[in-house]
C-alpha positions as a Python dict, from the first residue, in 0.01 Angstrom:
ca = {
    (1, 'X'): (0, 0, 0),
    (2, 'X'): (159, 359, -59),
    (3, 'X'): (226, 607, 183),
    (4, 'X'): (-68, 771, 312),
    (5, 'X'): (49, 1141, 283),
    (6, 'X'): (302, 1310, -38),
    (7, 'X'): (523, 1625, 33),
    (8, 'X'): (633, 1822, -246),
    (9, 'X'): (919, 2096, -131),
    (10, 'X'): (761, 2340, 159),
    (11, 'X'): (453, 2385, -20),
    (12, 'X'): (228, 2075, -129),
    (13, 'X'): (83, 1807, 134),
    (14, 'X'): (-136, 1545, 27),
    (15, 'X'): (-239, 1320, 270),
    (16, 'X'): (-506, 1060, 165),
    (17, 'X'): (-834, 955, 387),
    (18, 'X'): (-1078, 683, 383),
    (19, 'X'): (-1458, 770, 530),
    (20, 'X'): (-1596, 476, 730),
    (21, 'X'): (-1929, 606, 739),
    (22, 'X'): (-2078, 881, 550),
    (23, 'X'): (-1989, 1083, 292),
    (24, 'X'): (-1724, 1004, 2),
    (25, 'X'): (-1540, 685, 57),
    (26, 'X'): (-1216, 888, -27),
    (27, 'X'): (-1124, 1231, -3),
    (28, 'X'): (-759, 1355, 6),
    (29, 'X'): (-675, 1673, 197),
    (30, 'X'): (-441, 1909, 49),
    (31, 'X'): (-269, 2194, 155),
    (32, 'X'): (-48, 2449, -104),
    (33, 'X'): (95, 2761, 19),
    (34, 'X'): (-148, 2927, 329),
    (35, 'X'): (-472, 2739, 143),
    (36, 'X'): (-660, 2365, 208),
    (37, 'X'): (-930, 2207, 47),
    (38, 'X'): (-1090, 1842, 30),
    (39, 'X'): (-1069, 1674, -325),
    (40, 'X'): (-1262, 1359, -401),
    (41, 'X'): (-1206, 1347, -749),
    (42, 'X'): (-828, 1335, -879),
    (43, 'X'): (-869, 1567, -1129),
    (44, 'X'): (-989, 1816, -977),
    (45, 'X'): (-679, 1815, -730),
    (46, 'X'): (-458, 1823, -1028),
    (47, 'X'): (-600, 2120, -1125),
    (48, 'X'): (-589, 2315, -839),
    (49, 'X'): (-243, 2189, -768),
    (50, 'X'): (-139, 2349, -1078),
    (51, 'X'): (140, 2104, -1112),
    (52, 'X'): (247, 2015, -1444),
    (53, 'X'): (356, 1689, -1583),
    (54, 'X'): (675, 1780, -1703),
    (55, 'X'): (816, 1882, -1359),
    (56, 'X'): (980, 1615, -1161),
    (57, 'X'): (728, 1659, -859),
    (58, 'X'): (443, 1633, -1109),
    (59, 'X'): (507, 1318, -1222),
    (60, 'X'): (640, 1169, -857),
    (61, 'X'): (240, 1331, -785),
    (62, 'X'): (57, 1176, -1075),
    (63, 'X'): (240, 844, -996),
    (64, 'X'): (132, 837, -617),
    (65, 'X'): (-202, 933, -750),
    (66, 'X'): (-250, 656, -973),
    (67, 'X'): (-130, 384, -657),
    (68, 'X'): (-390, 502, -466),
    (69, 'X'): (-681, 494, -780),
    (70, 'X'): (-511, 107, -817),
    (71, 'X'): (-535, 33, -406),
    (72, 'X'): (-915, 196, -387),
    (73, 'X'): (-1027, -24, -665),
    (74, 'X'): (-895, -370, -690),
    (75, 'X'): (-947, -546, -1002),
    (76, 'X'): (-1172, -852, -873),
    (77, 'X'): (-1050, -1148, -1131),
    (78, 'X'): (-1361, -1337, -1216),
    (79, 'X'): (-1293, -1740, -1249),
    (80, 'X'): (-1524, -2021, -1378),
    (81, 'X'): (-1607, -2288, -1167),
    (82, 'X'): (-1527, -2654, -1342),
    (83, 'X'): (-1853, -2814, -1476),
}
């Protein structure tokens, strides 16, 4: 499982969250600079980020992302039962 938080310099944390009872099932909490918000949808966090893909940190971000989309939502291998 990946780390449960990603630090980028002085400015970005990320930390991922799981809900247990109400609400999104995930939400990650991020903080750039003096400003916070929740993000459910990766996207959206990307955007307000404002990190881009060719920087170092934006792929190292993008990359922790995706382990997390992977580790929320296991592929579930379907197999026949003999007949």
């Amino acid at each position: 499982m990946p780390e449960s938080t990603f630090t980028a310099g002085a400015g970005l944390y990320i930390e991922h969250r799981t809900n247990r009872k109400e609400g999104p099932k995930v939400y990650y909490v991020v903080r750039s600079g003096h400003s916070s918000m929740l993000f459910t949808d990766k996207a959206a966090l990307l955007k307000w980020v404002k990190w881009p893909k060719s920087t170092p940190s934006g792929v190292l971000l993008r990359e922790w992302l995706d382990e997390w989309e992977q580790a929320d939502n296991p592929v579930v291998s379907v197999t026949e039962a003999p007949s």
